[in-house]
C-alpha positions as CSV (number, residue, x, y, z in Angstrom):
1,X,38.9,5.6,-125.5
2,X,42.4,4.4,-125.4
3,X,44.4,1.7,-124.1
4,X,48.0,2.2,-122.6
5,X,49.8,2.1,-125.9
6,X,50.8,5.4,-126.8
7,X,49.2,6.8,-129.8
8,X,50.6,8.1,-132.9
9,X,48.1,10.6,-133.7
10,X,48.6,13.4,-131.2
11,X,44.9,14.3,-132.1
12,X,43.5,11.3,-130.8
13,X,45.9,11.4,-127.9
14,X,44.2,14.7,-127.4
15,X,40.6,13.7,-127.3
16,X,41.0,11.2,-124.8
17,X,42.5,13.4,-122.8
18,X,39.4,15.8,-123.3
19,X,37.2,13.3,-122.6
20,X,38.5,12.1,-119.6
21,X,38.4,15.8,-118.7
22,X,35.8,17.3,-120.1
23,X,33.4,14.0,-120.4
24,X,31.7,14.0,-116.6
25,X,30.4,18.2,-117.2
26,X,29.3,17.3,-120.7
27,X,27.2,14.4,-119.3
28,X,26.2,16.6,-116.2
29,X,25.6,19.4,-118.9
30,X,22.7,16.3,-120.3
31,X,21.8,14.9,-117.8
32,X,20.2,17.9,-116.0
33,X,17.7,18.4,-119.4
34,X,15.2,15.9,-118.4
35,X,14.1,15.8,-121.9
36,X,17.7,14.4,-122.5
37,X,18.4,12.5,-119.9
38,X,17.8,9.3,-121.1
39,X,20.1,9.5,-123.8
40,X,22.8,11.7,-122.1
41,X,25.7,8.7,-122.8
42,X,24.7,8.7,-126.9
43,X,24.8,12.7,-127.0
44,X,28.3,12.5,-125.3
45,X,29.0,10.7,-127.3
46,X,27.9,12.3,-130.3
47,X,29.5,15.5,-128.9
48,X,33.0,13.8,-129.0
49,X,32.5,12.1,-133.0
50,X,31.7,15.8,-133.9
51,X,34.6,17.5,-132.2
52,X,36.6,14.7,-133.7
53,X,35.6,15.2,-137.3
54,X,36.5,18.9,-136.5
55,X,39.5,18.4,-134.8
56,X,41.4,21.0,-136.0
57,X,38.7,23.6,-135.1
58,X,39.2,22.1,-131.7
59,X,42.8,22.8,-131.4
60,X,42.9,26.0,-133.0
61,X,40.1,27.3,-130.2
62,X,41.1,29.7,-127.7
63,X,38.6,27.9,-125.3
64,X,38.3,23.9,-125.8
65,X,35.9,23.7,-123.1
66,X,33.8,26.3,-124.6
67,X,34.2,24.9,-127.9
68,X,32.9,21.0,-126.9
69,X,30.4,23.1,-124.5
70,X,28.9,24.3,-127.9
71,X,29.4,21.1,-129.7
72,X,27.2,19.6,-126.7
73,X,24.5,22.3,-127.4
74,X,24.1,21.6,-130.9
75,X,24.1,17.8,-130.5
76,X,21.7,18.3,-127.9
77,X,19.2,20.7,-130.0
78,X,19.3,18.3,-133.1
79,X,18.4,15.5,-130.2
80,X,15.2,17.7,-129.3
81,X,14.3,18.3,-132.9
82,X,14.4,14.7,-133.6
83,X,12.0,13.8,-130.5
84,X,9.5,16.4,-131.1
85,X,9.3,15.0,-135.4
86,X,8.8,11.5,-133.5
87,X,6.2,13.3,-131.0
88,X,4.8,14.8,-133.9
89,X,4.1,11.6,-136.0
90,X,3.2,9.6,-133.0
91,X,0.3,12.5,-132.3
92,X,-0.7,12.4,-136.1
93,X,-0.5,8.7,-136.3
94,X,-3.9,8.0,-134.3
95,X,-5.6,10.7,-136.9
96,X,-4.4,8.8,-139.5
97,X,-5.5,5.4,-138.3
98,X,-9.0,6.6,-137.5
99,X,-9.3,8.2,-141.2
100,X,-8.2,4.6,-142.7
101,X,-10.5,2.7,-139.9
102,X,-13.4,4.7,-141.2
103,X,-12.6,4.4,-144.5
104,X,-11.6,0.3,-144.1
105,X,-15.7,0.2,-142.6
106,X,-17.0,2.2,-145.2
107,X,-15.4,-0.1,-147.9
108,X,-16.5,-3.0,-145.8
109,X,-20.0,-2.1,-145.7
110,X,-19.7,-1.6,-149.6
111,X,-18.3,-5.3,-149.8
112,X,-21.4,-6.5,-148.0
113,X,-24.1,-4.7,-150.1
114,X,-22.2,-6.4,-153.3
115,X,-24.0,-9.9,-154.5
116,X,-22.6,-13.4,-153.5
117,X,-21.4,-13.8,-157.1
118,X,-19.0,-10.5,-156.8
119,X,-18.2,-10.5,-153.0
120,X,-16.7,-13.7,-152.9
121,X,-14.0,-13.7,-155.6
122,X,-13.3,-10.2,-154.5
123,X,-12.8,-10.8,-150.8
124,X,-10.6,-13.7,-152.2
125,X,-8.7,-11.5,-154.7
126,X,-7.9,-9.0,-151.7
127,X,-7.4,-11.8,-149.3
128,X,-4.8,-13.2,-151.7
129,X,-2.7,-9.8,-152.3
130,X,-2.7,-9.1,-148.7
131,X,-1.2,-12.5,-147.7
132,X,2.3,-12.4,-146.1
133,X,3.3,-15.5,-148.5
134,X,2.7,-13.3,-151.7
């Protein structure tokens, strides 16, 4: 976190010297959730920006460990919520595609049945609004 210079904030000073303490069991404390694992580094991370933001919680706690312990929880649950909405949207997405793909045939069958006269400028008028230059 920090250099060699010494800092004048003696909060900051403090949180390096929690995370140079505390960092390896928070990690441990992702790492071992296998849902978590792959983003144990961001969620440490995450843990520390919050106990930051909170510092003076952090000092005025009778446990620090226990305190960044619950941080670390809480950043960690908010990381599961956030995976199962992806997993939710990524499970609803096919639905959704087949709907529109059924719907996209049906509207192309439609399209087909019109006469020349109509199908053409209308496949030209949609072909014109979906173009990437317009």
């Amino acid at each position: 976190m920090g250099g060699n210079n010494a800092s004048m904030d003696p909060g900051l000073d403090r949180m390096e010297q929690l995370y140079h303490e505390m960092g390896p069991a928070l990690l441990g404390y992702f790492r071992r959730q296998p849902a978590l694992a792959s983003v144990a580094e961001d969620l440490l991370q995450d843990t520390f920006v919050r106990a930051f933001t909170r510092i003076d919680r952090l000092q005025n706690s009778v446990s620090q460990k226990a305190y960044l312990f619950g941080i670390a929880r809480h950043v960690g649950l908010d990381a599961l919520r956030q995976m199962k909405a992806v997993d939710k949207v990524a499970t609803e997405a096919p639905a959704m595609t087949e709907k529109s793909d059924e719907r996209l045939e049906l509207m192309r069958q439609a399209i087909s049945r019109l006469p020349e006269t109509q199908r053409e400028p209308l496949l030209l008028k949609l072909q014109q609004e979906l173009s990437p230059t317009t």
